[in-house]
Structure formats: structure tokens, C-alpha cells
N, C-alpha and C positions, 0 to 999 in steps of 0.2 A: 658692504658692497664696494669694489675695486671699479678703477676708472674701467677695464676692460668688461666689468659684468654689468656698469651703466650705460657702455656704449652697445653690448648684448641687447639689454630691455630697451633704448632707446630705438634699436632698430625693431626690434618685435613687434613693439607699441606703436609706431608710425609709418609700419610696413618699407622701412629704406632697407638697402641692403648694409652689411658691417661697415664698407668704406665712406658710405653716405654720412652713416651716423656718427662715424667717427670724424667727420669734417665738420658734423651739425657742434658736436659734442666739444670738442677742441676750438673751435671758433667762438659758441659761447664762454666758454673759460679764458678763454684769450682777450674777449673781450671784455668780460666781468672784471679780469684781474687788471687791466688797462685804465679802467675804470676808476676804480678803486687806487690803484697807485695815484693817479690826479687828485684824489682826495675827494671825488663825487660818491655818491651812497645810489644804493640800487634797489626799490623796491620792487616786488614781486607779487601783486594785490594776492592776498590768500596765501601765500609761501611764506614769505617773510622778507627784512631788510636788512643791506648789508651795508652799515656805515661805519667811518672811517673816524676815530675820536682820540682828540688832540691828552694826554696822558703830561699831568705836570711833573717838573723836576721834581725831586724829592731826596732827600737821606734813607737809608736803613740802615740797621744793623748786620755787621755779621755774627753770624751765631758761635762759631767758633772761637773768635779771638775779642769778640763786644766793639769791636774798635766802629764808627760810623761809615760809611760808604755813602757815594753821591751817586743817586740814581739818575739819569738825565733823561731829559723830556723826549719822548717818544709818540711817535702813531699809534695806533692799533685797532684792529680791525674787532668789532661786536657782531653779532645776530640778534634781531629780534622776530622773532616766530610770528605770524601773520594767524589770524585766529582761526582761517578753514584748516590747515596743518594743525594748529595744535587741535584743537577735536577731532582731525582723524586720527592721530596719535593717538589719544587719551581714550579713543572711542578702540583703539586697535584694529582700523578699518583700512 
């Protein structure tokens, strides 16, 4: 599913017209993603949660030439699946 067939069913599902849900639709994501750049986490009781987890510096290899590389400390964003979604999932419901 494409932003444009989520913002489709969001209007089907809660009876808004296209432009409605597309303000619902883009607003929530505007604001998750606002969110989240501050470094706060978003749960979703029964969806899941979106937190932000600090990633240490590190070395690797390159495979190419073996030489080491410095990987440097990073954000990055996780999911953790909330337990009603994952049984609808696994249930295929």
C-alpha cells in the first residue's frame, strides 16, 4: 500500500472525503516524524512502537580491500509490533 491508497482507505473507513484524509493522513506523519526526530518514542497500545535507539561507534571491514573502516555513532529508528497486530497478522485477519 502507497501513501495515496492509505489516504483512499483512510477516507472509506472514516467516511472523510479524499482531501479530509489527506490532511488527517499527512498531519499524523508530520507529526510522528517531528516526534521522533526529538528523540521521543511513540506507542500505539495494540499497533506497535516507534523508538529512536542510540547505535555505538564501531569499526568494520571492507570486504573488498580488508582494510578497517570507522563506523560513527548513529540514530536509528526500530518497530516493535504491539501484540493485537501481530495476531492479526499471523491470524491473516
Amino acid at each position: 500500500m502507497n501513501k495515496t491508497e492509505l489516504i483512499q482507505a483512510v477516507a472509506k473507513e472514516a467516511g472523510f472525503s479524499q482531501a479530509q484524509a489527506r490532511k488527517a493522513v499527512d498531519a499524523t506523519l508530520k507529526v510522528a516524524s517531528d516526534t521522533l526526530a526529538k528523540g521521543k518514542d511513540i506507542t500505539l497500545i495494540g499497533f506497535g512502537t516507534f523508538k529512536v535507539s542510540k547505535r555505538k561507534a564501531t569499526t568494520a571491514r571492507n570486504p573488498r580491500d580488508g582494510k578497517t573502516v570507522k563506523v560513527p555513532a548513529k540514530k536509528v529508528l526500530k518497530f516493535k509490533v504491539g501484540a493485537t497486530l501481530k495476531n492479526r497478522v499471523a491470524a491473516g485477519k
